[in-house]
VEXGU-324286 format. One line per 5 residues: their letters; for each residue x negated, y, z of C-alpha. Coordinates in Angstrom, 2 decimals. Example, Ala and Ser with C-alpha at 12.3 -4.5 7.8 and 13.67 -1.06 7.14 Angstrom:
2
as	-12.30,-4.50,7.80  -13.67,-1.06,7.14 .
This chain:
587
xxxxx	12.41,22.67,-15.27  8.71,22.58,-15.58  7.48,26.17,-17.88  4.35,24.56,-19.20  4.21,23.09,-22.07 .
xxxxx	5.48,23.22,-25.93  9.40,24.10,-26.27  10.11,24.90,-22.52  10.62,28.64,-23.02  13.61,26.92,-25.68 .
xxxxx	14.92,24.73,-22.97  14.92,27.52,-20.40  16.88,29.97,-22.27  19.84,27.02,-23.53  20.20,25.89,-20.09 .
xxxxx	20.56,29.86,-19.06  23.15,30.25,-21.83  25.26,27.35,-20.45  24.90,28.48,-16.91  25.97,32.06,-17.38 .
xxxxx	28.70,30.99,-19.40  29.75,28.05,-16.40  29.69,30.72,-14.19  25.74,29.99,-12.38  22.32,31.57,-12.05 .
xxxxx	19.00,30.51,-12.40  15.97,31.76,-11.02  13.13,31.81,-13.03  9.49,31.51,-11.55  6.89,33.48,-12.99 .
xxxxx	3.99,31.57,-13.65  2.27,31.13,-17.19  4.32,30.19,-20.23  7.38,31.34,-18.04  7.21,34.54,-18.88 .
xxxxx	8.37,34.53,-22.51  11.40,32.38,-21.33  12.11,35.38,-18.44  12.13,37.81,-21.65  14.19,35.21,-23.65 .
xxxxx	16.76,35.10,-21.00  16.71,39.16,-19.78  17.32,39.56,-23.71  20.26,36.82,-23.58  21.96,38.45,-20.56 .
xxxxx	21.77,41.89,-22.40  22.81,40.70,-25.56  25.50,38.37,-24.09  26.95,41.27,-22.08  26.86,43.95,-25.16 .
xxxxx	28.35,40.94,-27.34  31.37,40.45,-24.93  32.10,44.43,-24.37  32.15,44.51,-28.04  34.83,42.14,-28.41 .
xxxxx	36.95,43.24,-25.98  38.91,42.17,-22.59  41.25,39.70,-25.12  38.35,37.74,-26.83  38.33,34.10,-24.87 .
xxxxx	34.71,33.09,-23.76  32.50,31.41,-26.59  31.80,28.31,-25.47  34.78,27.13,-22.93  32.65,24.10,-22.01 .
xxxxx	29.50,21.86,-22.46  28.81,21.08,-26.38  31.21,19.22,-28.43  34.27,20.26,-26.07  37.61,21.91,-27.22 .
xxxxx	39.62,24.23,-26.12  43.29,24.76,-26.23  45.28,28.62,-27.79  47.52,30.21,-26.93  49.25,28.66,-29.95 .
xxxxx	48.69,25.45,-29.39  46.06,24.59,-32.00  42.86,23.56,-30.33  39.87,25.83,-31.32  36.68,24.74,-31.47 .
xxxxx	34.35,27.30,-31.17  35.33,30.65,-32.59  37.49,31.05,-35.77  35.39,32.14,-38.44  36.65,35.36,-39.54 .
xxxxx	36.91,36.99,-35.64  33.21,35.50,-35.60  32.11,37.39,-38.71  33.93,40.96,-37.83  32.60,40.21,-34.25 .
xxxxx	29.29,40.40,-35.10  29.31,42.96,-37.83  30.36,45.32,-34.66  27.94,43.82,-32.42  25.23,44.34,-34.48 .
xxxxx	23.60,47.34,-33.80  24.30,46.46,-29.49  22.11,43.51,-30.17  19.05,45.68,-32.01  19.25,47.66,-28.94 .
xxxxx	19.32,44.71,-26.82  16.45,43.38,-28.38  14.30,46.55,-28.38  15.07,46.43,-24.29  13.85,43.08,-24.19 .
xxxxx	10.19,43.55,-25.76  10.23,46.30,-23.09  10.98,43.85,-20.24  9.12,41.52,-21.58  5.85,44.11,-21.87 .
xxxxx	6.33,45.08,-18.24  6.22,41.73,-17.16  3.03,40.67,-18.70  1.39,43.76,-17.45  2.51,42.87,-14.07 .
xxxxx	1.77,39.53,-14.51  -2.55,40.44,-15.64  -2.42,42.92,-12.49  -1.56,40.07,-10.25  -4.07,37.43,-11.72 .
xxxxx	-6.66,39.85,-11.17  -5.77,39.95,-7.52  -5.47,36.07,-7.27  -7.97,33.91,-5.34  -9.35,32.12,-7.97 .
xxxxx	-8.59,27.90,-7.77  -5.50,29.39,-5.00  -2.46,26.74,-6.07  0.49,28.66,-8.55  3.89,27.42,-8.47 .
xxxxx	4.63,26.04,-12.16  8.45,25.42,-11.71  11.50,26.77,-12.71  14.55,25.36,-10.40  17.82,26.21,-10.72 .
xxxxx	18.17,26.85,-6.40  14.94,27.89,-5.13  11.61,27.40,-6.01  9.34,24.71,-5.15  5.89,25.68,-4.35 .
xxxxx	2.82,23.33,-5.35  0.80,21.95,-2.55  -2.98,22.26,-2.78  -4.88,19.44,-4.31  -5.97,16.60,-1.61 .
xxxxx	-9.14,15.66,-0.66  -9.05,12.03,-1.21  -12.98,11.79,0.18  -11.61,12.81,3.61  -9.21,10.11,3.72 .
xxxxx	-12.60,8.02,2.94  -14.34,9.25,6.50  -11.47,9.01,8.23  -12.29,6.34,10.86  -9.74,3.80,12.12 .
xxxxx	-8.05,3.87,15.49  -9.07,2.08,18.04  -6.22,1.80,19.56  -4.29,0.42,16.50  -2.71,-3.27,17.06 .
xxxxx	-1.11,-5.50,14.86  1.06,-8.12,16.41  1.77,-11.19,15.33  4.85,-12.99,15.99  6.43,-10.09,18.10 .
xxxxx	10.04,-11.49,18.39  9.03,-14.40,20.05  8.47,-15.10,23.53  4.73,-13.70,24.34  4.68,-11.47,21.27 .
xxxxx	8.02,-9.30,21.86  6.35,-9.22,25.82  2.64,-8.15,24.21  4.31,-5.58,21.82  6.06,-3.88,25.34 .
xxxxx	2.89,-3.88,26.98  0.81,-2.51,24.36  3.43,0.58,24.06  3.29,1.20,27.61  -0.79,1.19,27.65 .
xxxxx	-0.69,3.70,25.16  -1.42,1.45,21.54  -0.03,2.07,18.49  1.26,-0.82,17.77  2.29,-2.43,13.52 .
xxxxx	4.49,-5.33,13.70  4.43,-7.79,10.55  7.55,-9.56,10.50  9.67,-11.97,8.30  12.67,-11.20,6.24 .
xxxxx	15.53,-13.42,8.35  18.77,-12.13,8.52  19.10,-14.22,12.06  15.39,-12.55,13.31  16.50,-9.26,15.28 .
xxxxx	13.98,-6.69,15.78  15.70,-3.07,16.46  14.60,-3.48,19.67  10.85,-2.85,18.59  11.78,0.25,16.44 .
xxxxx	13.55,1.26,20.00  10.59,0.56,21.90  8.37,3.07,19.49  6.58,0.01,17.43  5.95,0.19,13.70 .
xxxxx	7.61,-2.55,11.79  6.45,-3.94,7.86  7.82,-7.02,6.40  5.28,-9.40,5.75  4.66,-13.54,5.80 .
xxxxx	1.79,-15.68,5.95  3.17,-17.71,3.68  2.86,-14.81,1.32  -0.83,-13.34,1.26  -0.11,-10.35,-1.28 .
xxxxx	2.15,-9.21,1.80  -0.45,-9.05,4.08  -3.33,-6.88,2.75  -1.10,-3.66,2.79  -0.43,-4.62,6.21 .
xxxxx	-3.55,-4.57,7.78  -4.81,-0.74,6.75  -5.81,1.32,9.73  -5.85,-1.21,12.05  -8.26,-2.48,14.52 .
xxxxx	-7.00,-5.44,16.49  -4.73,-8.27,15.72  -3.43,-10.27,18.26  -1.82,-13.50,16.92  0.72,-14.74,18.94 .
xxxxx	2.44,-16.66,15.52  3.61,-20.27,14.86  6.13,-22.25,12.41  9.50,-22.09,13.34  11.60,-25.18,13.43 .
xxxxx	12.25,-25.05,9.61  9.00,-24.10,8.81  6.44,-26.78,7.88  2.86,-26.13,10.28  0.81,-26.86,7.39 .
xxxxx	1.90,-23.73,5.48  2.01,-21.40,8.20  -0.12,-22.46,11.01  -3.07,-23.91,8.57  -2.67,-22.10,4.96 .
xxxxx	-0.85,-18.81,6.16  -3.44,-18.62,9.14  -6.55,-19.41,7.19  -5.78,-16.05,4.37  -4.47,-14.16,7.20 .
xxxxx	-8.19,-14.80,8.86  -10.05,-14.32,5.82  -8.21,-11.13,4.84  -8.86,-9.45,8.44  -12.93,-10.45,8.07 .
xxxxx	-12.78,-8.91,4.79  -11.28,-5.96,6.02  -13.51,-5.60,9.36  -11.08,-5.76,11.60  -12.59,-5.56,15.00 .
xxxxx	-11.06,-7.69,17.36  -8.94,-10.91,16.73  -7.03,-12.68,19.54  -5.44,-15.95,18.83  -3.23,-17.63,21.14 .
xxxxx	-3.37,-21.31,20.71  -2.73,-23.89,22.99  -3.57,-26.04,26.11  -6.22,-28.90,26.03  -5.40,-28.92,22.22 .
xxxxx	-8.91,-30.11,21.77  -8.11,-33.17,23.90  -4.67,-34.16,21.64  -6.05,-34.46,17.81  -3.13,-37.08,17.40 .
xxxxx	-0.66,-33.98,17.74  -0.22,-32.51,13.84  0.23,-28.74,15.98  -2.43,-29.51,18.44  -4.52,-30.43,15.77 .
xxxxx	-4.18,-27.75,13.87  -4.61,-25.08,16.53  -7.93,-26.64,17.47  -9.27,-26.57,13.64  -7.86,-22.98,13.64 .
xxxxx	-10.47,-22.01,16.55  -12.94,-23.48,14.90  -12.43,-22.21,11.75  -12.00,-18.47,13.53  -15.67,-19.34,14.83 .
xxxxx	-16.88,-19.41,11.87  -16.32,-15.71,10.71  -18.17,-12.85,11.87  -15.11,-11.30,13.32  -15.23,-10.38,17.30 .
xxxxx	-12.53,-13.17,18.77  -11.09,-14.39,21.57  -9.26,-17.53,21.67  -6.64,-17.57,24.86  -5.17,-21.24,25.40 .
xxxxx	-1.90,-20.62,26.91  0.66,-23.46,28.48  4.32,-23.28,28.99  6.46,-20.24,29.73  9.33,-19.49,32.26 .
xxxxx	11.72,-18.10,29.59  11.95,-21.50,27.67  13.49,-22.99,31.01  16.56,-21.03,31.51  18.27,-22.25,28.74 .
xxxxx	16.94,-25.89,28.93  17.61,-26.17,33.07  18.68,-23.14,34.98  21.69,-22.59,32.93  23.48,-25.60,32.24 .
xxxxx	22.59,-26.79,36.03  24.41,-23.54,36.75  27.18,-24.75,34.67  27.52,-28.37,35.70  26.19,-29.78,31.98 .
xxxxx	24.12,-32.68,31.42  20.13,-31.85,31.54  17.06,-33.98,30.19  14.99,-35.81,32.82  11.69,-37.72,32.23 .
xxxxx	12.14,-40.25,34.99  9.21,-38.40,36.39  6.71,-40.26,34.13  4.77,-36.79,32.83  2.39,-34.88,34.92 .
xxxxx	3.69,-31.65,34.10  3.43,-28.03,33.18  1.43,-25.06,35.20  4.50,-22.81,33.98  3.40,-18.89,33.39 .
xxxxx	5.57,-15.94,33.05  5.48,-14.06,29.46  5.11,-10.96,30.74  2.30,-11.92,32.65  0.56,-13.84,29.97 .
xxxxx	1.15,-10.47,27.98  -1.00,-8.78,30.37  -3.52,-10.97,30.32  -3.58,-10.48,26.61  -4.31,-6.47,26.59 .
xxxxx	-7.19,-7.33,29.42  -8.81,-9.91,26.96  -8.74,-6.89,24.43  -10.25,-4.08,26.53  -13.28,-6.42,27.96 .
xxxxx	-16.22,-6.82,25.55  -17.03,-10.12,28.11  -14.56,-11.72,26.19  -15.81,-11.32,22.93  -16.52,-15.36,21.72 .
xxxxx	-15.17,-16.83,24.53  -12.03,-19.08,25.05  -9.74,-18.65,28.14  -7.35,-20.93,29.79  -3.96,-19.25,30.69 .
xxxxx	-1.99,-20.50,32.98  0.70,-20.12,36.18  -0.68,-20.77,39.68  0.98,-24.00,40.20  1.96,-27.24,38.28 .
xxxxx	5.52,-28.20,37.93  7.09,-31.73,36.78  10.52,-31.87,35.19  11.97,-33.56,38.12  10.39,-30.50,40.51 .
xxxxx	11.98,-27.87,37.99  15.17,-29.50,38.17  15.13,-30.26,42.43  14.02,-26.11,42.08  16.99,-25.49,40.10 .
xxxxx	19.63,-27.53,41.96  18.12,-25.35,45.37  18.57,-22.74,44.33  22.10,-22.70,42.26  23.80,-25.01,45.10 .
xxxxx	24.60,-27.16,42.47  24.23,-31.01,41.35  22.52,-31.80,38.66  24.08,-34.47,36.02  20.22,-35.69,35.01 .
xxxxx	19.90,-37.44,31.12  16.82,-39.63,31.54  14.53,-40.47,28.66  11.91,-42.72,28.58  8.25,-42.44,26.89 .
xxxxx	9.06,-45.50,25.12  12.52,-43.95,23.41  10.72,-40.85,22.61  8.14,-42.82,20.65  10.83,-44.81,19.10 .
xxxxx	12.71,-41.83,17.50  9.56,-40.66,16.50  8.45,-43.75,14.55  12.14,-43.99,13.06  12.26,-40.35,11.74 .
xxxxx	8.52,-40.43,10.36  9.98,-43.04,7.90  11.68,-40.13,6.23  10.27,-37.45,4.20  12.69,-34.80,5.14 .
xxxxx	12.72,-35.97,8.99  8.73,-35.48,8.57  8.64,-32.36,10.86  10.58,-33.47,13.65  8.86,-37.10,13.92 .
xxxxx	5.75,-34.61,14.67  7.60,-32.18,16.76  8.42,-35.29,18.72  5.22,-36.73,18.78  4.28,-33.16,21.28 .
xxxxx	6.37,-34.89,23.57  2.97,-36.81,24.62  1.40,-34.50,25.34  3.03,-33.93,28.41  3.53,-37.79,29.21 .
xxxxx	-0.14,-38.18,29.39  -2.65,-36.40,31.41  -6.14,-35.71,30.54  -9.04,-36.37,32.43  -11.57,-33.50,32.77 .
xxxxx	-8.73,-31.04,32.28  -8.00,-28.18,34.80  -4.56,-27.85,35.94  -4.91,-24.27,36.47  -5.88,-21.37,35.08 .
xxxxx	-9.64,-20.73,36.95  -11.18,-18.57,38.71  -14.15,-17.70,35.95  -11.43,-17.03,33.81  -9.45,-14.66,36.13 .
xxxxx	-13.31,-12.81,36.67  -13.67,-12.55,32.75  -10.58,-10.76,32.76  -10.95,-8.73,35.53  -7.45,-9.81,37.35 .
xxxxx	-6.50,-10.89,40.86  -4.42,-14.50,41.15  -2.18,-13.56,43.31  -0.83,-10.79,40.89  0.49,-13.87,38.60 .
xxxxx	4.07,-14.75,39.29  5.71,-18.61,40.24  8.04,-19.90,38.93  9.90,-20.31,41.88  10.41,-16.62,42.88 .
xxxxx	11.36,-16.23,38.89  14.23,-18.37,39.03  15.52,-17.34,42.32  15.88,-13.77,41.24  17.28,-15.16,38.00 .
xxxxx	20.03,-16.89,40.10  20.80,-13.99,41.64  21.28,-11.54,39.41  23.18,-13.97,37.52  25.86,-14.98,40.37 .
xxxxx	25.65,-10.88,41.67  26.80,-10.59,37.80  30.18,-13.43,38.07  31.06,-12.21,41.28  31.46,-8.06,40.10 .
xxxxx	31.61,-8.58,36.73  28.46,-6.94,36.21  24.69,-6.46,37.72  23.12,-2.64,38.61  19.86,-2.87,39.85 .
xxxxx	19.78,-0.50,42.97  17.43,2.33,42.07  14.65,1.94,44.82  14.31,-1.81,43.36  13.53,-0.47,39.69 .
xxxxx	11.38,1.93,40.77  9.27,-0.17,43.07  9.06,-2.47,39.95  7.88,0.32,37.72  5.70,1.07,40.39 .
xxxxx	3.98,-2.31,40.24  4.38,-3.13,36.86  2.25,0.30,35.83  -0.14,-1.05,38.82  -0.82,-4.61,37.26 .
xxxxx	-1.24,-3.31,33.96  -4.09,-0.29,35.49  -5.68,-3.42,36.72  -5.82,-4.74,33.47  -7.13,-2.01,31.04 .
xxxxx	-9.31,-0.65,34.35  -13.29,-1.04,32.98  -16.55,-1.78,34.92  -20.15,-1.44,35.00  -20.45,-5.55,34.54 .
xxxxx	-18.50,-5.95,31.43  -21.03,-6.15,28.38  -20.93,-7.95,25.58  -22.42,-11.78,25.58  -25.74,-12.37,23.97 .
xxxxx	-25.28,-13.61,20.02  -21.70,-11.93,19.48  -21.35,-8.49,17.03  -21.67,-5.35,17.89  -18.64,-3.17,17.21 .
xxxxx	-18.45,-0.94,13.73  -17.35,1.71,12.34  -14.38,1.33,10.14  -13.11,4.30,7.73  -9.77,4.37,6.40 .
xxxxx	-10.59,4.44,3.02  -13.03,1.14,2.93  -9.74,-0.20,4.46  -7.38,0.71,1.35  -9.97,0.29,-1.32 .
xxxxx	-10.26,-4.08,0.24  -6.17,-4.04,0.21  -6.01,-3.37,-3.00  -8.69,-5.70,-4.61  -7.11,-8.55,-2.09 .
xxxxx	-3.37,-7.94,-3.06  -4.55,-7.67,-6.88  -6.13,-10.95,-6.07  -3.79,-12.50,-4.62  -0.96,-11.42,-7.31 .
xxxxx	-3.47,-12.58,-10.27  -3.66,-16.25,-8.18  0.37,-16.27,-7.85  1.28,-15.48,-11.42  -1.76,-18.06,-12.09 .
xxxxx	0.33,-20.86,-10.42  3.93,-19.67,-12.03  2.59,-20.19,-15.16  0.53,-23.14,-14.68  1.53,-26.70,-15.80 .
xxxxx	2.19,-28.16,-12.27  5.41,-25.66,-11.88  7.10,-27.16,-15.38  10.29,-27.97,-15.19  9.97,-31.31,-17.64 .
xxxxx	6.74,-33.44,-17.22  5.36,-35.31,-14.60  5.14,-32.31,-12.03  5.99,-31.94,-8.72  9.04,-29.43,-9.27 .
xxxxx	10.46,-31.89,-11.94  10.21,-34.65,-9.52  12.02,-32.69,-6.84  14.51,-31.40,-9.27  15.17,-35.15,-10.38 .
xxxxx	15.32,-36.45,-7.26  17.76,-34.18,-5.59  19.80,-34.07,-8.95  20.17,-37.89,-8.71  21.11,-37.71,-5.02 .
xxxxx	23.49,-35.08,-5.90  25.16,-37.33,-8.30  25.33,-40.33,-6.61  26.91,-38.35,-3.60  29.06,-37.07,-5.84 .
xxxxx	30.36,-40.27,-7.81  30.64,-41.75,-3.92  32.89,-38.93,-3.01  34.93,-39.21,-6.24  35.22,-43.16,-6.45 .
xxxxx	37.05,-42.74,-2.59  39.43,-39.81,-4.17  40.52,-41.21,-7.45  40.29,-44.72,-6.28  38.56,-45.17,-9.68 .
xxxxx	35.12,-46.96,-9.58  31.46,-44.96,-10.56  30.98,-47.54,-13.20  34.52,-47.02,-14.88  34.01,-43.23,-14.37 .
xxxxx	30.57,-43.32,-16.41  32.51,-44.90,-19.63  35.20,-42.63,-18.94  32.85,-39.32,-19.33  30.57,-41.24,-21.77 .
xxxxx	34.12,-41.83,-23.85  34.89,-38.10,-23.94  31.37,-36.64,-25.17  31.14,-40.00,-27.60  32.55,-39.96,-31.51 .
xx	35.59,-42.06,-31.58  34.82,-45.62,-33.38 .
């Protein structure tokens, strides 16, 4: 209970009254207006005490309960309260115990205040007092912040916010960020079927955010200093509204807020394949990333190992049927996540890269027939090989894109030419300027075919005892070169300065950070409650939510008279007059 203030000294000493009488204590802390309620209580305990010696050991206790309770006799009436003439002769004979009560009160109450002046005299002046009464212990008032420190406080350079960090490369990037010594922020979605304990495990700060949200991502993006986007749409998820819209506020929010350092993963010769809705979009991404003043680096990464072991290594394993190309596409220079993830934190420690787009790939190209031949090699099995042809492919891609719900995976299917064709120009391979701009050796990247053979045999190590330990030497010499590779990727020289025409880096405080968050998310909450209550979102109208509505009402309906008309034999038309019959007036 707070002491300052009209009335408190009141509350103080009814809350006393109906804790001495339940049997409790309270502790009063001197401070201010508290001391008339410590004389009002010291008076009630001295009063209270004479009052009940005066009655004598066979008077029941005045108030049995809280307010408004009863209490049963010995008699079996219920009293409420105290009868009125043992109240009256009661306090005729306590009468003179309370004068003397109240006399030792004003003498209490005197000492205290004297007390009290002594001790303010003593007091630092501005030192913080403790203005609370509890009913446990008392709770002691910090000292006032300084909110203009928070202002100078400059951001972290070693802050990262990832991207994407359950997928492949980002839950990889996240791992090796930790073990470089970042501090990394994940921004993740809110999907029940989207596990991501194993960050929290691995010492990573999680925040639930979208792109498809901006008000979600200002908040995010306080006290940090890099991004690395390693995001894309989902299956479900329509590219336009995350890889375009989401991407494009996400970008503009970080250049407002001066982040430092942006790395976007996009993809593969995606300037070569504007027919590709994803490709496409990726390449107008980079462009559009160009076009801040932000410091970016733009890494164009191909396939991944990871991808493979569900889509050949295991059902080869398991004698299933597996999708062949009849060799028709030139094929994939495959590169291990974990790699690619290293390559990632040496793009972010060089200034060389600062502008520049790299090319990441594995060391050698690989057809779907070669993965497959790999496969069966090393699993001693046969394969049971699906073919499809280029000209099916484009076939189920021209029937679905007849179909507005079937819209996304006509275009997920039109990716499949990107592989079917092969660009002229294009490098295979990751080069060897790029390995130089990130200061790496080749032959530290791993193939895919010593990947899958230790993949095969922990797995058939695993059937044959029921489980796999890795033998300790083996973990350690991995350690060993995994903390190797990664020194080799953070390591610094005298030949890594920034390129001529890119920004210099800048100091960012904490507090320009905040004060930007919170004019963006205002912004952006002004701009959504804008579009809730703007014509285009009525339900009746021409609109595009009436339209949807309608449409999957009618659907609905039709469905539903379909499913009906086969149940009750009964046709739609005769059920119509039937229900128009039982709303209708009889005539």
């Amino acid at each position: 209970v707070h002491c300052s203030g009209p009335g408190k000294p009141v509350q103080i000493l009814c809350l006393h009254m109906m804790l001495r009488e339940e049997g409790g204590q309270m502790k009063i802390v001197r401070s201010g207006t508290a001391l008339v309620a410590a004389c009002a209580c010291g008076a009630t305990a001295w009063a209270s005490s004479t009052f009940a010696a005066a009655q004598g050991p066979a008077r029941a206790r005045a108030v049995p309960h809280l307010r408004g309770s009863g209490r049963s006799s010995s008699d079996g009436s219920v009293r409420h309260g105290y009868a009125q003439d043992e109240d009256v002769r009661n306090w005729q004979n306590s009468a003179p115990a309370l004068l003397v009560g109240f006399m030792a009160s004003l003498a209490m109450g005197t000492s205290a205040l004297r007390r009290h002046g002594a001790a303010a005299h003593r007091s630092v002046r501005g030192s913080a007092t403790a203005r609370q009464a509890t009913i446990t212990a008392t709770i002691e008032s910090e000292e006032a912040l300084d909110f203009d420190e928070e202002s100078r406080t400059p951001v972290q350079k070693t802050s990262v916010l990832v991207l994407g960090a359950t997928g492949t490369v980002g839950r990889q990037v996240v791992k090796t960020l930790l073990n470089a010594g970042f501090s990394v922020r994940c921004i993740l979605r809110n999907k029940p079927d989207r596990q991501f304990s194993f960050l929290v495990d691995w010492g990573a700060t999680v925040v639930e955010g979208s792109l498809v949200r901006p008000e979600s991502l200002p908040s995010a993006l306080v006290g940090i200093d890099t991004v690395v986007d390693c995001s894309t749409a989902r299956p479900e998820e329509s590219i336009y509204d995350v890889d375009w819209d989401g991407k494009k506020r996400f970008i503009q929010c970080c250049e407002k807020m001066n982040i430092q350092r942006y790395i976007f993963m996009s993809i593969k010769d995606c300037d070569k394949h504007q027919n590709v809705p994803l490709m496409q979009i990726k390449y107008l991404t980079e462009k559009f990333l160009a076009k801040t003043q932000m410091r970016h680096t733009i890494l164009r990464v191909s396939g991944f190992f990871q991808p493979l072991i569900g889509t050949y290594v295991v059902p080869i394993l398991d004698e299933q049927k597996v999708w062949g190309d009849e060799g028709q596409a030139p094929g994939i220079a495959y590169l291990d996540s974990t790699d690619c993830a290293r390559m990632v934190v040496a793009a972010m420690s060089k200034e060389r890269t600062v502008g520049q787009t790299l090319t990441l790939t594995g060391p050698k190209v690989w057809s779907t027939n070669a993965v497959i031949d790999l496969c069966c090699t090393k699993s001693g099995k046969q394969a049971d090989i699906n073919n499809v042809s280029d000209s099916q492919l484009k076939f189920a891609q021209g029937f679905t894109s007849f179909f507005k719900w079937s819209t996304d995976v006509a275009e997920r299917l039109q990716f499949s030419e990107v592989n079917a064709q092969s660009v002229a120009g294009a490098e295979p391979v990751m080069t060897e300027k790029d390995y130089a701009l990130l200061g790496l050796d080749p032959a530290g990247t791993r193939d895919l075919d010593s990947y899958i053979d230790e993949f095969y045999r922990r797995m058939l190590k695993t059937l044959a005892k029921g489980k796999y330990e890795q033998e300790a030497a083996d973990v350690e010499k991995e350690k060993q070169d995994a903390d190797k590779k990664l020194k080799k990727a953070l390591q610094q020289d005298s030949a890594d300065s920034l390129p001529a025409g890119q920004p210099a880096r800048q100091d960012v405080f904490l507090g320009q950070q905040r004060d930007m968050a919170d004019r963006l998310q205002k912004f952006y909450e002004d701009r959504l409650m804008d579009q809730m209550e703007s014509s285009e979102n009525n339900w009746f109208g021409l609109t595009k939510v009436a339209e949807t509505v309608n449409g999957r009402s009618a659907m609905m309906g039709f469905s539903l008279g379909l499913f009906t008309e086969w149940a009750t034999e009964v046709s739609v038309s005769k059920q119509i007059d039937l229900v128009l019959a039982i709303f209708s007036p009889p005539s």
